[in-house]
C-alpha positions in Angstrom: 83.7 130.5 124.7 86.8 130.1 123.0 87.2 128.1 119.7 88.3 124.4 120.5 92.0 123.6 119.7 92.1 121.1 117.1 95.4 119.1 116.5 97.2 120.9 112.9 96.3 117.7 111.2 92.2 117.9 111.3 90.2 121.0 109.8 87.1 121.7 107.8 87.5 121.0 103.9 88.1 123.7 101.2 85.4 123.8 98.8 87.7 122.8 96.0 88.5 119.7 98.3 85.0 117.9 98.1 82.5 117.0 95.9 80.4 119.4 95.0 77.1 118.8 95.4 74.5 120.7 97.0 74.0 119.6 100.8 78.1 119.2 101.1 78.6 122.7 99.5 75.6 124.0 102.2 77.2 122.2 105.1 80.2 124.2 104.4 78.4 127.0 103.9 76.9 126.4 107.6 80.5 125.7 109.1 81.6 129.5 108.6 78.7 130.3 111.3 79.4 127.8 114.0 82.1 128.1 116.6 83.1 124.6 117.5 84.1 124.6 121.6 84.8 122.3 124.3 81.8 120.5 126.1 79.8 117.3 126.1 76.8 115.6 125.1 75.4 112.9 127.7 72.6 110.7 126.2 70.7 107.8 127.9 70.6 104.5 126.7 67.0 103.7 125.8 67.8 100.3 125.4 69.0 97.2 127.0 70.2 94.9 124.3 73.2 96.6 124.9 74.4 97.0 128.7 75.6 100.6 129.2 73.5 103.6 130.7 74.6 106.4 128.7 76.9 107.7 125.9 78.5 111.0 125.6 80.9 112.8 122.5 83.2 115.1 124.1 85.6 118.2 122.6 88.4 119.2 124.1 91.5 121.0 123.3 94.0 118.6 121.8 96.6 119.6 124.5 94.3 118.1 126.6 93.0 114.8 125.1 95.6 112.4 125.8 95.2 113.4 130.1 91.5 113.3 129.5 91.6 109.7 127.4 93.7 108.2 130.2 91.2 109.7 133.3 88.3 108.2 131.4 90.0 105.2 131.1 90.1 105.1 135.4 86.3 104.4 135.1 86.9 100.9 133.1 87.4 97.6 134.7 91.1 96.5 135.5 91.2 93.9 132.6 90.5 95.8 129.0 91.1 95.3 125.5 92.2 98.1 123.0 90.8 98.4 120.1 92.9 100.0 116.9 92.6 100.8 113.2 93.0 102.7 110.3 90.0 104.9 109.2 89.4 103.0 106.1 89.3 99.4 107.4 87.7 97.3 109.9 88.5 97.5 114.0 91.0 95.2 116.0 90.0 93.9 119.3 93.3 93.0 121.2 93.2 90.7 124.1 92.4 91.6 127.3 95.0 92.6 129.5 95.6 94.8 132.6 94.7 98.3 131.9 97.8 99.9 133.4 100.2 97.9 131.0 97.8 98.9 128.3 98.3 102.7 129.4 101.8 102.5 129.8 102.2 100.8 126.2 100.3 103.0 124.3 102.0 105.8 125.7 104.7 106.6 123.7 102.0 106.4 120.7 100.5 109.4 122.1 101.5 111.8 119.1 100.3 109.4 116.7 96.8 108.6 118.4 95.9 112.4 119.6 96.8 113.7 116.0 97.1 111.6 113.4 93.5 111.5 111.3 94.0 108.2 109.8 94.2 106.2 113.2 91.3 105.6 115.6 92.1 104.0 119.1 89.8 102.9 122.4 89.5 101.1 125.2 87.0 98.6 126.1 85.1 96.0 128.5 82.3 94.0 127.8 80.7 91.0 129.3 76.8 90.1 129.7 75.7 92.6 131.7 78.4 95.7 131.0 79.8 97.7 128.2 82.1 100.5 128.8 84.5 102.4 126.6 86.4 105.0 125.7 87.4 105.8 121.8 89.7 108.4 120.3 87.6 109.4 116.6 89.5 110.1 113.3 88.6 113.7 114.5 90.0 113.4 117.4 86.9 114.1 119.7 86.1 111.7 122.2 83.2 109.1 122.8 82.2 107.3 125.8 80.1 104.4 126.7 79.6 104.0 130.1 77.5 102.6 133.4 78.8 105.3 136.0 77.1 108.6 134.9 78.3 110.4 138.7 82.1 109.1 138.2 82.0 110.3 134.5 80.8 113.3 135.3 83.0 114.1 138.0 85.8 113.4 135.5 84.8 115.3 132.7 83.7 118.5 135.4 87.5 118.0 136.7 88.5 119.0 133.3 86.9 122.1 133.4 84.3 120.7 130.9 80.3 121.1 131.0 77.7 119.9 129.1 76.6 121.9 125.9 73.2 121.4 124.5 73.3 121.5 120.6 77.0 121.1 121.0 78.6 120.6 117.7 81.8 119.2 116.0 84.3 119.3 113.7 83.4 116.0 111.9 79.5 117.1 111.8 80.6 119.5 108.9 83.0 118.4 105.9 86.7 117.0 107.1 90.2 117.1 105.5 92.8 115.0 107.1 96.7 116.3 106.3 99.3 114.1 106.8 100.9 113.7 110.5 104.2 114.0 109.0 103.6 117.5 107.6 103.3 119.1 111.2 105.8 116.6 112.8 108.8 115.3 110.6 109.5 112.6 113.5 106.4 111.0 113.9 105.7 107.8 112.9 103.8 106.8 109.8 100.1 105.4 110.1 100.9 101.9 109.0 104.3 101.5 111.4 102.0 102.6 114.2 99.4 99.9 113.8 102.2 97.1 113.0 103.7 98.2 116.2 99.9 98.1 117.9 99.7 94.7 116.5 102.9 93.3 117.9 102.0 95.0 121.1 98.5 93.3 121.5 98.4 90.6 119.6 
């Protein structure tokens, strides 16, 4: 399989660009031998404190993220909230609100939310007896919580995607983040995204 396509923003750290102890400097070490590709892991949930069936991490080319975040997002209840942050400080659960306005607002963010390292974005429901969600990761891989393991799967499969055993990604191994800016002069900078976020879904 071919090498998954990260966005130019997210790659594995130089050596001189981490500290340099022993397991770090050996995961790096590991990186040079693994081919990182598209796929998914599905797990069950074992437990019902919390109320969704399974969880999954999924790569996928970054081309291809934003159409796949959105198509996920079909399987989630017609009232969600969005939840947004910076890497470095603690999530932000908007109000719920109908999920197509919620689409259709953080659409022209999609640069920003598919590339930029520093931001992490999802979309979620929860009440007493359901939790689903999908979330964008600083690594831009994709996470999903979720009750409807057929309607997932058919989803993901529509993608072209399959389940890998052992599949692995690029934040399992050492990460460096550059800056959005570098790779696209007109995008917008972390902190206007999230004020903008914030006056969206306040």
């Amino acid at each position: 399989m071919k090498p998954l396509a990260l966005p130019p923003t997210i790659r594995t750290a130089h050596a001189d660009e981490v500290t340099p102890n022993e397991e770090v400097l050996k995961r790096l070490k590991e990186r040079e031998g693994v081919t990182i590709v598209e796929g998914y892991t599905l797990q069950q949930n074992p437990s019902t404190d919390i109320p969704f069936r399974f969880f999954s991490e999924i790569n996928i080319d970054n081309s291809r993220l934003w159409a796949l975040f959105t198509a996920l997002a079909s399987l989630l209840p017609e009232d969600i909230s969005v939840i947004y942050h910076h890497i470095d400080d603690e999530p932000t659960y908007a109000p719920y609100k109908a999920k197509a306005k919620v689409l259709e607002q953080l659409a022209p963010f999609q640069l920003e939310l598919t590339q930029d390292g520093l931001l992490q974005v999802g979309l979620i429901y929860q009440d007493d007896n359901r939790l689903e969600e999908v979330f964008i990761k600083r690594a831009k891989c994709l996470q999903f919580w979720g009750v409807d393991e057929e309607g997932f799967r058919e989803v993901v499969r529509s993608f072209g995607l399959r389940e890998v055993e052992g599949l692995q990604f690029i934040d399992d191994f050492p990460l460096a983040t550059e800056p959005l800016k570098q790779h696209h002069p007109n995008a917008r900078e972390t902190d206007d995204v999230l004020k903008e976020l914030q006056n969206l879904f306040a």
